[in-house]
N, C-alpha and C positions, 0 to 999 in steps of 0.2 A: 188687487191680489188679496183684500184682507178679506174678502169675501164676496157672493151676491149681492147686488143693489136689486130695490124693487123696482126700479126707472126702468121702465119699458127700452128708454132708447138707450140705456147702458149696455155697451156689448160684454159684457159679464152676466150679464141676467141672460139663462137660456132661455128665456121666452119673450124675448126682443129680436125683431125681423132682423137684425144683422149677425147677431149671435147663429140663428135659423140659415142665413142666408152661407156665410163663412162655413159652417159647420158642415153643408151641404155638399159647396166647393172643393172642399176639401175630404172629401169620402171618398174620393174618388181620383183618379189622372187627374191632370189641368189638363185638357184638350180643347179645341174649341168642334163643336161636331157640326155648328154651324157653318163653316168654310164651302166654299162654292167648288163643289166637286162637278166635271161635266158627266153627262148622264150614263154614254156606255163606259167611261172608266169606269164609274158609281155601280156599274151591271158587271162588271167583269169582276171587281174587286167579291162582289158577294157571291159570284158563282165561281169562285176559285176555285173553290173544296167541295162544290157540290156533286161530283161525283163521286167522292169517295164520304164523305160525311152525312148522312144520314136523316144521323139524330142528334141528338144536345147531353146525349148520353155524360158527356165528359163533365159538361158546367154541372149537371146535376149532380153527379159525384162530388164535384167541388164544394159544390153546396149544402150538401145534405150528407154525403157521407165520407167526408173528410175535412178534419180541421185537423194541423200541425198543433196549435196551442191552446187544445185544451184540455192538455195535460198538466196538472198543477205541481205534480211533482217534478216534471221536469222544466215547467217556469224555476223554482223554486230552486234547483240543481243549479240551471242558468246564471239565477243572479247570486246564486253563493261565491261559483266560480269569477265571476263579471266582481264581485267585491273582496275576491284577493285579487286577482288582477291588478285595480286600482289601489289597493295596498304597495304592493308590489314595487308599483309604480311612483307612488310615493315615498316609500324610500331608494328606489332607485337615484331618485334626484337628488339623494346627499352626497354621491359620488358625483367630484367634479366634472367629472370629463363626460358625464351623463347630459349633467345639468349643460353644461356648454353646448354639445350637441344639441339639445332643445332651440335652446338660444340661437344655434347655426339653423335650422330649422324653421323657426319662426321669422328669421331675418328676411331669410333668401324668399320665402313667403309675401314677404308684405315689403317688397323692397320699393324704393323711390327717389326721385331727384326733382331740382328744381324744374327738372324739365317735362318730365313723367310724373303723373300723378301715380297714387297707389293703386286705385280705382277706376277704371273708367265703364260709362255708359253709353253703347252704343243706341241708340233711338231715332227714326224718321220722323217721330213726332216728335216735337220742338217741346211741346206743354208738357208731355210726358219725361221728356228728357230731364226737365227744369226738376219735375215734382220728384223726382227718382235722386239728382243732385242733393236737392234739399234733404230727402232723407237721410241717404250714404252720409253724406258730410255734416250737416246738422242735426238729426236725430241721432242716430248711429254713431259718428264720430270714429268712422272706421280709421282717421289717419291716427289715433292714438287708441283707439279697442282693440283694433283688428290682433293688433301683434301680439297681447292676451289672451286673443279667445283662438290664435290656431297655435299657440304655445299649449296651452289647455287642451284640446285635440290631438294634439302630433304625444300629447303624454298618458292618456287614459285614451285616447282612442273616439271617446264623446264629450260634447261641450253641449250644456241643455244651455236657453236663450230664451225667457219670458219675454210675451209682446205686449208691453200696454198698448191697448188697442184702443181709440176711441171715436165715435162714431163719426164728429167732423172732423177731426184732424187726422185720421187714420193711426198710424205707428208711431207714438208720442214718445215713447221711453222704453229702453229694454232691461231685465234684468239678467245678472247670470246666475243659475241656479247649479247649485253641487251635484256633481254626476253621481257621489254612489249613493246618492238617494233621491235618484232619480230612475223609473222604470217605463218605457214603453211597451203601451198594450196593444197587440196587434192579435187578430183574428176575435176578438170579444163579441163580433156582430156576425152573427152565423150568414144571415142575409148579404153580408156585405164584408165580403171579405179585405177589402180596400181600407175601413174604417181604423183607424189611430187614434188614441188616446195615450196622455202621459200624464203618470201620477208621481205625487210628491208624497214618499211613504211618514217622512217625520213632519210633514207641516198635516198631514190627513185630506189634501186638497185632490183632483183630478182635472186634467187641463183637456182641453180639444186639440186636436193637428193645428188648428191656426194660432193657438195659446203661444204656442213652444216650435222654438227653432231647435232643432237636434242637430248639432254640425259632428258627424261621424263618418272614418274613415274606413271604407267600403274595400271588400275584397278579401276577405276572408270569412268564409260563410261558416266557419268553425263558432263561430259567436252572434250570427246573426240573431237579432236585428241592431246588434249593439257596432259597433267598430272595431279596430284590432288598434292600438299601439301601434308607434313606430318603436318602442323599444320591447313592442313583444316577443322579437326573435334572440335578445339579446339578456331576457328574464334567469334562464338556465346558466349561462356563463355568469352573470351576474353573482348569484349566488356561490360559483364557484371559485371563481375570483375574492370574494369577500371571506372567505374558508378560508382563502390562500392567506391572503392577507391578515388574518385574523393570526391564524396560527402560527406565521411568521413572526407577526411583534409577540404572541404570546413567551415563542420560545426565545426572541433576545431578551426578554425585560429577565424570564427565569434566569438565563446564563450570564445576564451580565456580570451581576457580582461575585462569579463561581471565580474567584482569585485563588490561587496559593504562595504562599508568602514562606520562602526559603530563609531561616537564619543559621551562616556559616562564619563559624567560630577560625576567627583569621590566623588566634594567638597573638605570637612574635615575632611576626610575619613583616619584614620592613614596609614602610607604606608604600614602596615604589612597586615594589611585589604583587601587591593585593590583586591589581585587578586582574593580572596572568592568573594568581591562584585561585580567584572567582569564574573565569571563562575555564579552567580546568577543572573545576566542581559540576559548573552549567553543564562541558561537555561529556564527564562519565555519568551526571543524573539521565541525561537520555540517550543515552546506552542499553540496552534491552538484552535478557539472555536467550541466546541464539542456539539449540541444540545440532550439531553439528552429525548429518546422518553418516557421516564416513565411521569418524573413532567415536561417537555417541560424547562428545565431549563439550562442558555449556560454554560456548564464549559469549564474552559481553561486546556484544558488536551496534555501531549508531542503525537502531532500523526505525526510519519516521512512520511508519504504518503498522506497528505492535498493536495488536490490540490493549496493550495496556495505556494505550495515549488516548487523547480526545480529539475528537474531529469535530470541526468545525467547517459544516459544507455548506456554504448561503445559496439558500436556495429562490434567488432575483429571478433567474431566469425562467423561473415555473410561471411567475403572478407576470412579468414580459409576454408570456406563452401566451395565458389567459388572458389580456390587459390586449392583443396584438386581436383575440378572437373579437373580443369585444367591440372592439371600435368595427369588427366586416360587420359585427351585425349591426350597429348603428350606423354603416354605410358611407362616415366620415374617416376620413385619414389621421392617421396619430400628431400628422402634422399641423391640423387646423388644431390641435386640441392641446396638444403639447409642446415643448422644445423638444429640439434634437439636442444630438450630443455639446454643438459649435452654439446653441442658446441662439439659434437663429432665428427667425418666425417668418412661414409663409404668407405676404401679403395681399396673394391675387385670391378673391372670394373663392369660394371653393366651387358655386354653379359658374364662376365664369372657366374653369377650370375643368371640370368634369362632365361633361353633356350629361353622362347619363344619371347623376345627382342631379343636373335642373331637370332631367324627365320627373324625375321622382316628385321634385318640390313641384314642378304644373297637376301632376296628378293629385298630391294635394292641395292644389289651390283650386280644382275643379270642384272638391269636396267642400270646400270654403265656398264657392260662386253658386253652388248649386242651390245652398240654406239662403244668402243675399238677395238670392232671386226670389225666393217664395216669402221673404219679407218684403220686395219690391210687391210681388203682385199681391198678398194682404193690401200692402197699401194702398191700391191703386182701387182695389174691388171697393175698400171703405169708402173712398172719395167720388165714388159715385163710374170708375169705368168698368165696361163689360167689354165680350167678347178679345177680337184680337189684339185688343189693346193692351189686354193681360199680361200676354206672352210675348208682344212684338217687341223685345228688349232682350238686351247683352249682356252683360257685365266681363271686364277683360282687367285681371289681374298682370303686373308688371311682368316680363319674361326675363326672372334672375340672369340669363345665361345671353349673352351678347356672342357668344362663337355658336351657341345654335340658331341663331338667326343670320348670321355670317353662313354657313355649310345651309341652310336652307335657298337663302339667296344665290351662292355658288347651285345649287340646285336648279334653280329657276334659269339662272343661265346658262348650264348647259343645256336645258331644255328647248330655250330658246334658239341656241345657235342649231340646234337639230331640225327645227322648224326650221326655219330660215335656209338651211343649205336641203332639206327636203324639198320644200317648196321649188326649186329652183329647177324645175325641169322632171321631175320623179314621181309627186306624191300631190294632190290635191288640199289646198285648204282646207274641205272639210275630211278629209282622210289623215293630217297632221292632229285637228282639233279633236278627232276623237281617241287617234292612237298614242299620242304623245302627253296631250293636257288633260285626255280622259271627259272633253266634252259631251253634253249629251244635244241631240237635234235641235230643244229647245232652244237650249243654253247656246249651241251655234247660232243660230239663226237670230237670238236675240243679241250677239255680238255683233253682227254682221250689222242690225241696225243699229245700234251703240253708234258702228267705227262711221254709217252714214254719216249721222247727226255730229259728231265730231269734225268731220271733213266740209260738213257745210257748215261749222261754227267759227271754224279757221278759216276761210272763206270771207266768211260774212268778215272777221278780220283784218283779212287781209284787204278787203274793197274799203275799209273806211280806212287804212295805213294808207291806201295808196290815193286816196281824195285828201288825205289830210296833207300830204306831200305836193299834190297838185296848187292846193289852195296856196300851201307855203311857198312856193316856187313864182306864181302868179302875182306874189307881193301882197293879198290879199287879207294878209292874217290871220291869227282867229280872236274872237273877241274874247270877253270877258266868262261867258257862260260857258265855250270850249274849257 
C-alpha cells in the first residue's frame, strides 16, 4: 500500500502478469463463457432477437454516444452530498437509541452459536472448501471483523476493504479504509463501460476493482454507485427531534430560576394564627379582576388562566411524537431500545420476533456475502484456479430468525401433504412435480434417478442386514474384521 514495487512479480506493480491478469477479470462480469452450452440451445439463444434486432445500433450508443459520468460537475455534486450524508451520520450515532440500533443491526447480522458457525462455505470441491475456510477464518477473521465492517455499512451505507494481495499466498491482509475519502470511478473507460476504479483522495493513491472491497447497501439508486444508510430515512426526523430537544432543555435551564419570593409582614399575629393568615394572603394574591359584563363591575374572582399568570406547559409529548417517528424509521421497536413505563425489557431478539426485520437483516447480509465472495474468488484466481472453480462456491450467513424457518418448513409441509393426497388417484407425479414444487423436466427426471439410486442403496442394505442376521443365527459369528 505504500506504493509500487519494481518486482515484476509484486502484484502492486501494474506491469506484473498478475496485476494484468486480476485487472482484466475484473473489468468485466465474472462469468465463465467457457461452460458447455449444447448446440441448438447455443442457436436459439442468439437468434432470439434476430428478428426484430437488426443492428448493434444500441451497444454503439452505449459506447460512443452516452456515458452517465462524465460529467464532473455532477461527480462533484455527488460526493458533496455522499459527504454530508456521512457527516450526518456521524453524528447521528451520539444519539443513544441511534447507536444501539446499529448495534441491533450488526448483531442479528453476524449472529452464532456453538453450534452454527457465522460463516459457512458451501463447496463440492474439498481443496477449494479448505482454501476458502482458511481465508474466512484465518486471513479475514470474520468471527471478530465481521461485526465492524456491517456496523460500518448498516451507518454510511459503504465500507471500502483494501486487499493485500500477494502473489503466492493470495489474500494475506486486509485493511479498512475511511469512506468519506474514499471515491468510486465508474464509466472512466469510454471502451469499457464495466471498468472500476477506486481512489483514495487524501492518501493521492488509485486502487483497481480487485484492490478494494466496496461492501455497499444497494437499492436506492438516488445515490448510486454509493449505498443508502439504513438510517437514511430517519436523517429528517433526526434533526427534528434534536430541535425539539434542544429547545426544550434550552427553555427549562432559562425558567428555572424564574422564582418569586413573597415577604408578608405577620405583625402581632399569634403564632398559632400565621399560617391561616399566609394561606389567606396565598389565596387573594391569585385572585384576578374580573370585569363583570352585566353592571360593568371588577370583581376579584380566583381565575387560574388570567393571562396575568404563567404557564407552564411541558412539552414531553412533542419530542415522544418525534422519538416514536424515529425509531419506524429505523425499523426497531422503542422496546428493544428503551424501557417501558414498568422498566421491563424485552428479552426475545428482535429477528426472532419480527419476520419482517430478519427480511431486512438477510437482505443485508446478501450485501455482506456478495463483497466475501469476490475476496474468495481474488483468492482463488491468485493461487493459481481458473474457470468454474471461481464461482462454484456459496457463502451462507446465519438466519437471525428461527420462526422464519419454522413458517417456511410449515410450508413445505403443507406442500407436501398436497402432493401426497394428489397423487392418490387425481394427479400424476410429474403433474404434482411441476404444479405444486414448480419442477422443471430436467429437474423431474433427475429426481426420479436420485429416488432410483436411493431405493437400490437401501437395498443393497437391507441384503447385508439380513446375511448378517443369517450368519448370527447359524452360530457362526463374525470375526474380528466385521
Amino acid at each position: 500500500m505504500a506504493g509500487n514495487s519494481r518486482d515484476p512479480k509484486n502484484p502492486r506493480n501494474p506491469t506484473s502478469e498478475l496485476y494484468k491478469k486480476l485487472t482484466k477479470l475484473f473489468s468485466g462480469p465474472i462469468v465463465n463463457y467457457g461452460s458447455q452450452t449444447p448446440r441448438k440451445e447455443k442457436r436459439r439463444n442468439l437468434d432470439k432477437y434476430g428478428f426484430t434486432s437488426k443492428s448493434a445500433t444500441g451497444q454503439e450508443f452505449k459506447r460512443a454516444h452516452y456515458n452517465p459520468f462524465e460529467s464532473m460537475n455532477s461527480n462533484y455534486m455527488a460526493n458533496q452530498n455522499r459527504t454530508e450524508r456521512y457527516v450526518d451520520s456521524d453524528q447521528m450515532e451520539y444519539t443513544p437509541e441511534i447507536a444501539s440500533a446499529l448495534d441491533i443491526y450488526a448483531d442479528e447480522m453476524t449472529t452464532s452459536s456453538p453450534l452454527a458457525e457465522m460463516l459457512h462455505v458451501k463447496c463440492p470441491n474439498e481443496e477449494i472448501k479448505a482454501i476458502l475456510d482458511s481465508l474466512y477464518k484465518d486471513v479475514l477473521n470474520v468471527k471478530f471483523n465481521l461485526f465492524g465492517w456491517a456496523r460500518t455499512m448498516c451507518k454510511y451505507g459503504d465500507f471500502f476493504l483494501y486487499l493485500d494481495v500477494d502473489e503466492t499466498y493470495g489474500v494475506r491482509h486486509v485493511i479498512g479504509l475511511p469512506p468519506n475519502e474514499m471515491e468510486r470511478l465508474e464509466g472512466e473507460d469510454k471502451t469499457n463501460p464495466n471498468y472500476v476504479q477506486f481512489q483514495w483522495n487524501s492518501a493521492g493513491m488509485t486502487f483497481e476493482n480487485w484492490q478494494i472491497a466496496h461492501f455497499r447497501i444497494l437499492g436506492n439508486d438516488k445515490y448510486h454507485p454509493y449505498g443508502t444508510s439504513v438510517l437514511e430515512p430517519a436523517r429528517r426526523i433526526w434533526r427534528q427531534l434534536t430541535l425539539m430537544e434542544d429547545a426544550m432543555m434550552a427553555y427549562r435551564i432559562v425558567r428555572a430560576p424564574a422564582r418569586k419570593a413573597f415577604y408578608v409582614d405577620v405583625g402581632n399575629i399569634p403564632p398559632q394564627d400565621v399560617e391561616q393568615y399566609m394561606q389567606k394572603v396565598i389565596t387573594s394574591m391569585k385572585r384576578n379582576p374580573v370585569v363583570n359584563d352585566a353592571n360593568g363591575r371588577v370583581d376579584l374572582r380566583y381565575n387560574p388562566l388570567s393571562i396575568e399568570e404563567d404557564y407552564y406547559i411541558p412539552d414531553i409529548d412533542d419530542v415522544k411524537y418525534l422519538r416514536d417517528k424515529l425509531f419506524s424509521a429505523l425499523k426497531v421497536p422503542a422496546s428493544y431500545l428503551t424501557q417501558d413505563a414498568e422498566g421491563t425489557e424485552d428479552k426475545t431478539t428482535l429477528a426472532q420476533k419480527d419476520v419482517r426485520f430478519a427480511r431486512t437483516v438477510q437482505r443485508l447480509q446478501r450485501s455482506v456475502i456478495s463483497e466475501l465472495e469476490k475476496i474468495g474468488i481474488i483468492h482463488l484466481h491468485t493461487l493459481g484456479f481458473r474457470g468454474d472453480d471461481l464461482i462454484k462456491f456459496t457463502l451462507v450467513l446465519n438466519n437471525p430468525s428461527k420462526i422464519a424457518e419454522i413458517q417456511e418448513l410449515e410450508h413445505w409441509n403443507q406442500k407436501f401433504t398436497i402432493a401426497t393426497a394428489a397423487t392418490e388417484g387425481f394427479f400424476s407425479k410429474r403433474w404434482v412435480s411441476e404444479n405444486v414444487f414448480g419442477l422443471s423436466e430436467e429437474e423431474f427426471l433427475r429426481n426420479k434417478r436420485e429416488l432410483y439410486h436411493d431405493r437400490k442403496y437401501e437395498a443393497e442394505l437391507n441384503a447385508v442386514g439380513e446375511m448378517a442376521g443369517e450368519i448370527a443365527a447359524a452360530g457362526m459369528g463374525l470375526g474380528p474384521g466385521m
